[in-house]
MOPAC internal coordinates of N, CA, C and O (Angstrom, degrees):
PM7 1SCF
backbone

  N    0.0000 0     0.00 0     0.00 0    0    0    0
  C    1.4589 1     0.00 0     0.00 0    1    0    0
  C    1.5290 1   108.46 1     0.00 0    2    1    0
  O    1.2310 1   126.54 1   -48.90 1    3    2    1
  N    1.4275 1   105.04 1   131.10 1    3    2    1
  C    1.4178 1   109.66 1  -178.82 1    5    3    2
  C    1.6860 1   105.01 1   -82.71 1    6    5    3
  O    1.2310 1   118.84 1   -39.24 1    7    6    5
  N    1.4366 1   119.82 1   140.76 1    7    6    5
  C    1.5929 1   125.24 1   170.42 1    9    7    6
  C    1.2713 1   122.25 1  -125.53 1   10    9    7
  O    1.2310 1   116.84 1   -85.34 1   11   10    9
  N    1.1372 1   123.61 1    94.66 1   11   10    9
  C    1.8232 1   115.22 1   175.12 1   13   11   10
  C    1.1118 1   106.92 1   -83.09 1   14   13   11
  O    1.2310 1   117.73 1   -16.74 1   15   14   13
  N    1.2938 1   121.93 1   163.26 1   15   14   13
  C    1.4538 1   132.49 1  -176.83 1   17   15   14
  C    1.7054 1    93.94 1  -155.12 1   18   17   15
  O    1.2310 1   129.79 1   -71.00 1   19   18   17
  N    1.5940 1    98.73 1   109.00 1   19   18   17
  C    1.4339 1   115.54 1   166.09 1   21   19   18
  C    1.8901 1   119.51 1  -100.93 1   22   21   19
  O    1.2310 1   119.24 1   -69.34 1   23   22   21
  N    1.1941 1   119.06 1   110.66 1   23   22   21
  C    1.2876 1   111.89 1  -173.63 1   25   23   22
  C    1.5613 1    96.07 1   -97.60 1   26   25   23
  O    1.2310 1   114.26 1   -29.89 1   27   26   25
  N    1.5603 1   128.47 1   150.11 1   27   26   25
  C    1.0215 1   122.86 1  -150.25 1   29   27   26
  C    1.9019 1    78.94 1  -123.22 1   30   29   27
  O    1.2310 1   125.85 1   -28.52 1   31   30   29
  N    1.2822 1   106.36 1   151.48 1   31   30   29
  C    1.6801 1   109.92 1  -158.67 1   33   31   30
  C    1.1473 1   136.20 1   -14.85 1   34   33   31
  O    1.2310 1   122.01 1  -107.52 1   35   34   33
  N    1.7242 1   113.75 1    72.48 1   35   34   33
  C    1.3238 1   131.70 1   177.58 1   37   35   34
  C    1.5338 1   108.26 1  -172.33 1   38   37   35
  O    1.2310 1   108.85 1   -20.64 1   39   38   37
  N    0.8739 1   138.47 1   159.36 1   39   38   37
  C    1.6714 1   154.08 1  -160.33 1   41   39   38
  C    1.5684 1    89.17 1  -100.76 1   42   41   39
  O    1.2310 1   107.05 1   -42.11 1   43   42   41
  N    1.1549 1   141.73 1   137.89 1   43   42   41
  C    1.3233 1   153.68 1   132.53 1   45   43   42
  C    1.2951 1   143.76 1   -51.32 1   46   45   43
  O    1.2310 1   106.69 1  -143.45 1   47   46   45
  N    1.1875 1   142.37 1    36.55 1   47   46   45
  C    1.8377 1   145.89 1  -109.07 1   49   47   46
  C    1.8616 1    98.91 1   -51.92 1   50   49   47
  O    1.2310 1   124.77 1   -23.00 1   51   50   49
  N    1.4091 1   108.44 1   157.00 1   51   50   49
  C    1.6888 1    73.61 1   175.41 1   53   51   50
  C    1.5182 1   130.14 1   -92.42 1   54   53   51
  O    1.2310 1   124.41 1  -163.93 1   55   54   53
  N    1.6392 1   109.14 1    16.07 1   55   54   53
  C    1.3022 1   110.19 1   149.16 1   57   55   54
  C    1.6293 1   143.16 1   -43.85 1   58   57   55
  O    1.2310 1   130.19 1   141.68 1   59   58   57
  N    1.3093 1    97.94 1   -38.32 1   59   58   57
  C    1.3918 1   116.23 1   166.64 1   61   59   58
  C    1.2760 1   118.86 1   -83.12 1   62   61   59
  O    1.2310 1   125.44 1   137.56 1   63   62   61
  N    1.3425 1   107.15 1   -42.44 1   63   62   61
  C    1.7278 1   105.28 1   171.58 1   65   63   62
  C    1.6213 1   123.23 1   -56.87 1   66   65   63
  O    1.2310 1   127.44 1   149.81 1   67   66   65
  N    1.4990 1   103.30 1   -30.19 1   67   66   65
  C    1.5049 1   117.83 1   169.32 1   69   67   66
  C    1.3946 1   110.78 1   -78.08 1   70   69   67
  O    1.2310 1   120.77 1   152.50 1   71   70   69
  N    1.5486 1   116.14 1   -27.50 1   71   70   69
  C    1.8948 1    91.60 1   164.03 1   73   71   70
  C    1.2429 1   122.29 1   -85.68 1   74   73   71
  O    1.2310 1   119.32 1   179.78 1   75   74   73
  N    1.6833 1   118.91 1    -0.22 1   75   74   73
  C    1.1597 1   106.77 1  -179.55 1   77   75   74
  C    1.4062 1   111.27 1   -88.12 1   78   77   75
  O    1.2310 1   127.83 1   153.95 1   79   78   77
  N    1.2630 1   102.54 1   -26.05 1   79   78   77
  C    1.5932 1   102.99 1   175.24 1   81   79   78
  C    1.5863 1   117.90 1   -74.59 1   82   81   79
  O    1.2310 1   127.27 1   149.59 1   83   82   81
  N    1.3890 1   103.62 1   -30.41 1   83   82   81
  C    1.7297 1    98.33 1   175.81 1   85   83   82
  C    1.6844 1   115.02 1   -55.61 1   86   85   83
  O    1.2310 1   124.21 1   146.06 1   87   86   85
  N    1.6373 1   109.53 1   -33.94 1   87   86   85
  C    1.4178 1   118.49 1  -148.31 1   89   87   86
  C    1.7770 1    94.91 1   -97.03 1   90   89   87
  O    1.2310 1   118.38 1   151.16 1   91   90   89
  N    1.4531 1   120.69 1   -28.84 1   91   90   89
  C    1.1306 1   111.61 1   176.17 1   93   91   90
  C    1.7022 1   113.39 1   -78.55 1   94   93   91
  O    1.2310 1   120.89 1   139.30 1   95   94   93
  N    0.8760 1   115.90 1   -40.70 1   95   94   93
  C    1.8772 1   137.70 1   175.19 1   97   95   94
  C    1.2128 1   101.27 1   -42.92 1   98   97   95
  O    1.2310 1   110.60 1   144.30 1   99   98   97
  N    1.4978 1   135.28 1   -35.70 1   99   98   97
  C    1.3096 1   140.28 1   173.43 1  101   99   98
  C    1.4429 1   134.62 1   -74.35 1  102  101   99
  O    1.2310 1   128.63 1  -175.18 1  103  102  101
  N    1.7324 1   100.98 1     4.82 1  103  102  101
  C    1.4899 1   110.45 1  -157.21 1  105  103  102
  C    1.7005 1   107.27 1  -112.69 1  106  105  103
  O    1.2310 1    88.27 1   164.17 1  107  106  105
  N    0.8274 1   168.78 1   -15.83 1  107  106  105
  C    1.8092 1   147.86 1   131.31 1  109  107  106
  C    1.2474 1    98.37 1  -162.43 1  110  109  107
  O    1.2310 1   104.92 1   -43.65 1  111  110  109
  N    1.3978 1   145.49 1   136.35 1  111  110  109
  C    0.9706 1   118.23 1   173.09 1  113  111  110
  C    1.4580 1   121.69 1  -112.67 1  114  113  111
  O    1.2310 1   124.83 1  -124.79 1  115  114  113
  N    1.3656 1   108.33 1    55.21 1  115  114  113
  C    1.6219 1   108.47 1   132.16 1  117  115  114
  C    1.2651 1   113.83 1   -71.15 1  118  117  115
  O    1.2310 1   106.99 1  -159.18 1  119  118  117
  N    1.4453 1   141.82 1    20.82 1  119  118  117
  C    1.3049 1   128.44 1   174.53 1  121  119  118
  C    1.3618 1   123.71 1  -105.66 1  122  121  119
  O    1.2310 1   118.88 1   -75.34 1  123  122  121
  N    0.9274 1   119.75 1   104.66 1  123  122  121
  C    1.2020 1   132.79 1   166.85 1  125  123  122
  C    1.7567 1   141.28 1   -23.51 1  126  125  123
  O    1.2310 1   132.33 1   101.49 1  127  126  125
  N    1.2752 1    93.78 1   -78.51 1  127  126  125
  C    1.5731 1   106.72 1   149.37 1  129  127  126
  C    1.4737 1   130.98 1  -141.74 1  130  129  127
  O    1.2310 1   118.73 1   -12.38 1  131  130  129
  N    1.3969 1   120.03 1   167.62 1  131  130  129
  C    1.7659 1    93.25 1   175.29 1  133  131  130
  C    1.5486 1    96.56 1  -131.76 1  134  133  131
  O    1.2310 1   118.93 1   -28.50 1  135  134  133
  N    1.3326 1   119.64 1   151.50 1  135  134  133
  C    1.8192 1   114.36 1  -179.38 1  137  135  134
  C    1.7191 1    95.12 1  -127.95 1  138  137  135
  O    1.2310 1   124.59 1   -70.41 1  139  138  137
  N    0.8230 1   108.80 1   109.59 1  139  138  137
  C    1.7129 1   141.13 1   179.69 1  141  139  138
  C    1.7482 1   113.72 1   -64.33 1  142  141  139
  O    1.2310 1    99.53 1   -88.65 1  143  142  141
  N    1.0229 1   154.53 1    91.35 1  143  142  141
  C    1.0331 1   115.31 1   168.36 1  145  143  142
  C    1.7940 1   119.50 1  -133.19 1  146  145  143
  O    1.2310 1   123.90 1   -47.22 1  147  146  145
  N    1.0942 1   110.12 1   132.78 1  147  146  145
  C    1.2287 1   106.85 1   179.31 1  149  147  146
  C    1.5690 1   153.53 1   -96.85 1  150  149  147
  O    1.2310 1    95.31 1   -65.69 1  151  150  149
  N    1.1029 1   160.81 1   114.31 1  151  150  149
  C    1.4488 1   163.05 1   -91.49 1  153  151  150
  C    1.4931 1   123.10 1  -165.60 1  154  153  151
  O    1.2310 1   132.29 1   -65.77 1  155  154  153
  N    1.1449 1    93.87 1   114.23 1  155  154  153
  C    2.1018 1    85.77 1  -173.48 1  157  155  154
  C    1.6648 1    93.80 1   -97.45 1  158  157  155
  O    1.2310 1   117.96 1   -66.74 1  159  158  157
  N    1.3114 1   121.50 1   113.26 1  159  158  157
  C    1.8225 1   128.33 1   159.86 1  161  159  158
  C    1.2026 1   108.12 1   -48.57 1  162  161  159
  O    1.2310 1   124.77 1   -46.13 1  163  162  161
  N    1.2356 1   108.46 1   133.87 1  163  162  161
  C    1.7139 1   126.08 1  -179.95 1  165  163  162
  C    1.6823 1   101.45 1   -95.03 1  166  165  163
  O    1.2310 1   130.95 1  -133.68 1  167  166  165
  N    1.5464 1    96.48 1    46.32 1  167  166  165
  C    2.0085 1    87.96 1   156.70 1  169  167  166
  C    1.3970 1    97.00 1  -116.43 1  170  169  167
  O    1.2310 1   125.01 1     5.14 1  171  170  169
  N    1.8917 1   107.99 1  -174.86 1  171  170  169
  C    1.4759 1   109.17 1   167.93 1  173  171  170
  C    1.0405 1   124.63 1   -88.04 1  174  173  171
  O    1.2310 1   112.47 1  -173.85 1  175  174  173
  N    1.3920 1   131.82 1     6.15 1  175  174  173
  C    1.5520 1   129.35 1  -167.61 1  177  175  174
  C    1.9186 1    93.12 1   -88.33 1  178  177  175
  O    1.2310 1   138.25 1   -24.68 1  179  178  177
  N    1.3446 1    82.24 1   155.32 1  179  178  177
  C    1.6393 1   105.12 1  -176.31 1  181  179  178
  C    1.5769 1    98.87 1   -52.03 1  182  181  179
  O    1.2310 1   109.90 1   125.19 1  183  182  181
  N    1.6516 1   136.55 1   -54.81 1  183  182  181
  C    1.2901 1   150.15 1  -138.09 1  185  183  182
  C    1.9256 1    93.77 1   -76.47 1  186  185  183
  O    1.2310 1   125.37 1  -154.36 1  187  186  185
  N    1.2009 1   107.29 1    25.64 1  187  186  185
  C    1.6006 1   102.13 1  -173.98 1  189  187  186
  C    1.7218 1   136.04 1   -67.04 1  190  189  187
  O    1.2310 1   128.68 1   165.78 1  191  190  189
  N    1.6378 1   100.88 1   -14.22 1  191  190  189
  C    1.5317 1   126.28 1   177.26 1  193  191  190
  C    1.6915 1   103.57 1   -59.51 1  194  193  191
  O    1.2310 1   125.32 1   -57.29 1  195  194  193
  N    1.1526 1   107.39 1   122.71 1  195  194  193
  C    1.4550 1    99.48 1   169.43 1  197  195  194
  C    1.6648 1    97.92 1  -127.30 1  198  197  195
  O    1.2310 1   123.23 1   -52.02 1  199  198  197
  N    1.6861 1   111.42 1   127.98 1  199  198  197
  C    1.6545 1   112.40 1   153.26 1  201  199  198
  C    1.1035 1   126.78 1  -122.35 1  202  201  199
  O    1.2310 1   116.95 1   -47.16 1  203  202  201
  N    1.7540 1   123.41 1   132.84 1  203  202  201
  C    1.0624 1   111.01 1  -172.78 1  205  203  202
  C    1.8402 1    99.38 1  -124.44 1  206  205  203
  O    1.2310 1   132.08 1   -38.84 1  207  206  205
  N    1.7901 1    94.29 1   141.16 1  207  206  205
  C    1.9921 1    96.18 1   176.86 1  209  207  206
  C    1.3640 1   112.93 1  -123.41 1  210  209  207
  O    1.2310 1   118.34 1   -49.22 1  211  210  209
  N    0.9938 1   120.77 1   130.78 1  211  210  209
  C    1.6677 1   149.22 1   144.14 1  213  211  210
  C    1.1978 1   116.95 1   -51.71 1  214  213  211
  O    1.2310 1   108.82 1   -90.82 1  215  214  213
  N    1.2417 1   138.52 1    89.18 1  215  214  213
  C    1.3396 1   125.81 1   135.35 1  217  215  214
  C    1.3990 1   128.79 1   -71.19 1  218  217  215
  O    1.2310 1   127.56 1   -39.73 1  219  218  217
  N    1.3999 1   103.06 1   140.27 1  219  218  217
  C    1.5863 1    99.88 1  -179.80 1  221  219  218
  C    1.5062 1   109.28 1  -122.01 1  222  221  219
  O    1.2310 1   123.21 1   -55.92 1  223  222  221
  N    1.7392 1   111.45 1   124.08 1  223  222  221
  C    1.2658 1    98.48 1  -154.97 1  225  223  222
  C    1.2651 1   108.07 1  -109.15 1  226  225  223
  O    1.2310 1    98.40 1    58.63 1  227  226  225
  N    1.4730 1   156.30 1  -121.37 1  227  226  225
  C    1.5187 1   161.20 1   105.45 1  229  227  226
  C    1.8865 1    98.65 1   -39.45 1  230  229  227
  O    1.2310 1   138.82 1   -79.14 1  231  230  229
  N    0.9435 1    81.12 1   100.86 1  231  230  229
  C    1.8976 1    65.83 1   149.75 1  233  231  230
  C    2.0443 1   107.82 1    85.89 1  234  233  231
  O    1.2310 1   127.76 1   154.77 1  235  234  233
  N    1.4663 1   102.67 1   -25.23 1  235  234  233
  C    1.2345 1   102.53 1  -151.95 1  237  235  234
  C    1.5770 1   114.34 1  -150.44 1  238  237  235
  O    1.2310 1   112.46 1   -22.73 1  239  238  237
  N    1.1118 1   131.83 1   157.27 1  239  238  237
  C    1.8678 1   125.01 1   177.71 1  241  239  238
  C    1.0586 1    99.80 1  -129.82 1  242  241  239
  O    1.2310 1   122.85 1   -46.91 1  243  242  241
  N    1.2147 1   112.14 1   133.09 1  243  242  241
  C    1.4867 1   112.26 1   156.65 1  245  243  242
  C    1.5086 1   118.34 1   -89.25 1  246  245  243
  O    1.2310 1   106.71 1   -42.49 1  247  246  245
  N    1.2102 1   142.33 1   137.51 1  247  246  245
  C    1.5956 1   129.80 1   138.46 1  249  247  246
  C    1.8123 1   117.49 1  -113.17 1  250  249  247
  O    1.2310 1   137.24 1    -3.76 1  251  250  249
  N    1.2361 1    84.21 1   176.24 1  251  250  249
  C    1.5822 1   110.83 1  -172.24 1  253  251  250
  C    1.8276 1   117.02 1  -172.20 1  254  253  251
  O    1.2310 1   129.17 1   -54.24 1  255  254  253
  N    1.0917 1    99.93 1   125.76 1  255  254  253
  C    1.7796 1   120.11 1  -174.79 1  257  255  254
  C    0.9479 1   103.62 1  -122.13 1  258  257  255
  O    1.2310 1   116.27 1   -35.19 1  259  258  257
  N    1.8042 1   124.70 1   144.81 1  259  258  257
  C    0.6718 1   147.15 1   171.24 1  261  259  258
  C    1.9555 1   129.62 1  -146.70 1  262  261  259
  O    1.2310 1   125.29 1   -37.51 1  263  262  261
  N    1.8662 1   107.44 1   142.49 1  263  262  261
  C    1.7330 1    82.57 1   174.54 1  265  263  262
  C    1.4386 1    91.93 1  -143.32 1  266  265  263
  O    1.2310 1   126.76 1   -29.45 1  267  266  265
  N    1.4061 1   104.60 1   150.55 1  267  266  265
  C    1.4468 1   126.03 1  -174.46 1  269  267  266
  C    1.7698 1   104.62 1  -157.27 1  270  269  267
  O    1.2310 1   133.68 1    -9.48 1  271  270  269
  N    1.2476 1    91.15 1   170.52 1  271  270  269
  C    1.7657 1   117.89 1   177.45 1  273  271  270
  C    2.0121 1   109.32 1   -40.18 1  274  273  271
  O    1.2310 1   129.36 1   144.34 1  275  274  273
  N    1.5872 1    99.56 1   -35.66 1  275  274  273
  C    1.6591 1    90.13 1  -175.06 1  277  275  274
  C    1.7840 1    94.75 1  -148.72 1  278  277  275
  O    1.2310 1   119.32 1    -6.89 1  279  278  277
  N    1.3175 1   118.91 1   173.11 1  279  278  277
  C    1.0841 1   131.27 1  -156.86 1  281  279  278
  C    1.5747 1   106.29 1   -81.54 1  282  281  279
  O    1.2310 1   130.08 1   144.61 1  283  282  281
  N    1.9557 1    98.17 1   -35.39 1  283  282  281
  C    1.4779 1   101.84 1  -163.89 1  285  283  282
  C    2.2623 1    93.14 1   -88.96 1  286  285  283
  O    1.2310 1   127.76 1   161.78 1  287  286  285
  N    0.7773 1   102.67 1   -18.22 1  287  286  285
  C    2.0014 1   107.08 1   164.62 1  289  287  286
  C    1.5551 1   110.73 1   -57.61 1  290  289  287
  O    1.2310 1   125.73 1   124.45 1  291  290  289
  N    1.5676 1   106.59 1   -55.55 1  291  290  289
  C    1.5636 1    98.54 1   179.21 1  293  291  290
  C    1.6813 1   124.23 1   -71.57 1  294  293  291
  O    1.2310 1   132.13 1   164.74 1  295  294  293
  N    1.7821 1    94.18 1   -15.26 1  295  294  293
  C    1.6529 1    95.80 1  -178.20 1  297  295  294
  C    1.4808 1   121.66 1   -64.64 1  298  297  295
  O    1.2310 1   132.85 1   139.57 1  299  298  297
  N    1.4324 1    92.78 1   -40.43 1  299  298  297
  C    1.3770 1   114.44 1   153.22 1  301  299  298
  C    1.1705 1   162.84 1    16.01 1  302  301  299
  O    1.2310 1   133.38 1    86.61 1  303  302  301
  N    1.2805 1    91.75 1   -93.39 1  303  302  301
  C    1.9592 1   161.13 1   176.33 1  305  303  302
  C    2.0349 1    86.78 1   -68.15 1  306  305  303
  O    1.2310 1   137.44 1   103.71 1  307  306  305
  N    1.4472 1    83.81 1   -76.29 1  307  306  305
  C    1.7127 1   108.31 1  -171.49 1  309  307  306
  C    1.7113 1   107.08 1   -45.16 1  310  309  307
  O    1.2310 1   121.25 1   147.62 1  311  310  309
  N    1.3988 1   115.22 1   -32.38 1  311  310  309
  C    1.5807 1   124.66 1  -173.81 1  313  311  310
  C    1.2169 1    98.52 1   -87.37 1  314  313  311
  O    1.2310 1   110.12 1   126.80 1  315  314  313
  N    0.9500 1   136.15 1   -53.20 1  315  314  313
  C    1.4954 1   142.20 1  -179.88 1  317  315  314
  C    1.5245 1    98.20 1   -46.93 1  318  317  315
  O    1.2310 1   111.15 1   103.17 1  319  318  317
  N    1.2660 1   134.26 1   -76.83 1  319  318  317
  C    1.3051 1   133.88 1  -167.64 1  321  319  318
  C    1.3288 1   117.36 1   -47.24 1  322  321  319
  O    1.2310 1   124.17 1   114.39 1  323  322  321
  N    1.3505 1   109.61 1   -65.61 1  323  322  321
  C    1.6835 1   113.74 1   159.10 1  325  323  322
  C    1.5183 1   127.36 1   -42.55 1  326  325  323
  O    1.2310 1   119.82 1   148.28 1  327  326  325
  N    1.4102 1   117.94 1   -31.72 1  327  326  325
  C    1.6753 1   111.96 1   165.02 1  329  327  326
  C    1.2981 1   110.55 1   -56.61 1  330  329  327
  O    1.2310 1   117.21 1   138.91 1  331  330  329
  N    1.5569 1   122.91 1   -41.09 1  331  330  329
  C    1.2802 1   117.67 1   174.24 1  333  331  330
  C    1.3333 1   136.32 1   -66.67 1  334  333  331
  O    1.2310 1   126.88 1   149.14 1  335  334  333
  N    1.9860 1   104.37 1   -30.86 1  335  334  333
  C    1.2190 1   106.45 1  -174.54 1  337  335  334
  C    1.7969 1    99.22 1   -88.23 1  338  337  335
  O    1.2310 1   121.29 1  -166.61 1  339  338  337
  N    1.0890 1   115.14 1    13.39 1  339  338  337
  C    1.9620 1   115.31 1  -179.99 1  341  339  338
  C    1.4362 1    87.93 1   -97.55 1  342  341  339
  O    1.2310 1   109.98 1   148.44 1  343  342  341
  N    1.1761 1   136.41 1   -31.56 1  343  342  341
  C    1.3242 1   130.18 1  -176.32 1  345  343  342
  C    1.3642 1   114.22 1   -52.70 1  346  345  343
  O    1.2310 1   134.17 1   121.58 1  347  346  345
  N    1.1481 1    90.20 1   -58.42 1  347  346  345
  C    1.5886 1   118.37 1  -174.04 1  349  347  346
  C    1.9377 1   101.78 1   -41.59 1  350  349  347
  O    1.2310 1   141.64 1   112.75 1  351  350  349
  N    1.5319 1    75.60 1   -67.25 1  351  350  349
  C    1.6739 1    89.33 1   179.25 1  353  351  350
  C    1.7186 1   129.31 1   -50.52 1  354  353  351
  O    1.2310 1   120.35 1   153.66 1  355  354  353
  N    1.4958 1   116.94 1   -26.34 1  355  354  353
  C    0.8114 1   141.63 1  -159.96 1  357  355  354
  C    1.9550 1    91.35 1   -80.40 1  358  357  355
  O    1.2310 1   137.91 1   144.50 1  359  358  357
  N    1.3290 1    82.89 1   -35.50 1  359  358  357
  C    1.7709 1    95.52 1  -150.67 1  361  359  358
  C    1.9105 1   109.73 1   -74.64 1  362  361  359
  O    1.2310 1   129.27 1   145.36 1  363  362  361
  N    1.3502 1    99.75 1   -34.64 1  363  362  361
  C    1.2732 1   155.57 1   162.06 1  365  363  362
  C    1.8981 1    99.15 1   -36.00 1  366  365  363
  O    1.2310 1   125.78 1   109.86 1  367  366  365
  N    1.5361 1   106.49 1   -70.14 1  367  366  365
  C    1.4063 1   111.82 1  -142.44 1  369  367  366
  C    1.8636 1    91.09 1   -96.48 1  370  369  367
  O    1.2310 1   121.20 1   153.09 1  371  370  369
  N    1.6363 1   115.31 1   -26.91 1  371  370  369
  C    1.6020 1   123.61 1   175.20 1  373  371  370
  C    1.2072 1   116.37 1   -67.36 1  374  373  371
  O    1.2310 1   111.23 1  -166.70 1  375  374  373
  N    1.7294 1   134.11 1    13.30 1  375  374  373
  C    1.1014 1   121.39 1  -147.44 1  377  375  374
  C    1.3553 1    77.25 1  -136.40 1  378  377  375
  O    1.2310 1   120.10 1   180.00 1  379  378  377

């Protein structure tokens, strides 16, 4: 599975880039590719991390966004949602 990870004006360390790839790499593989990208919100509250993922599937994309306190919380957040919406999909494509 191919993974880009676009951080939108800021460097990504590649610690983080390596959890995003560990955590997406783990997710069904009917998936194709996933394009990552990440966003710091220009308010003052702590919850400023924003990530949003693309799956790209046969036939179909998934996304899911998310914002929280740190980058690797929303990745998360973002995996969690997509396990559900692959379900869906899964459920979808067996029928």
């Amino acid at each position: 599975m191919k993974v880009m990870i676009n951080s939108v004006h800021f460097k990504a360390d590649q610690k983080l880039e390596d959890f995003i790839t560990q955590k997406v790499e783990k997710l069904h593989s009917d998936v194709i590719s996933a394009e990552v990208a990440l966003k710091l919100d220009n308010t003052d509250t702590p919850e400023n991390k924003i990530a949003d993922i693309r799956l790209v599937l046969r036939g179909d994309d998934l996304f899911a966004s998310k914002q929280s306190k740190s980058f690797e919380e929303s990745i998360d957040d973002c995996i969690d949602a997509l396990k559900k919406q692959l379900e869906k999909y899964k459920g979808k494509t067996t029928k």
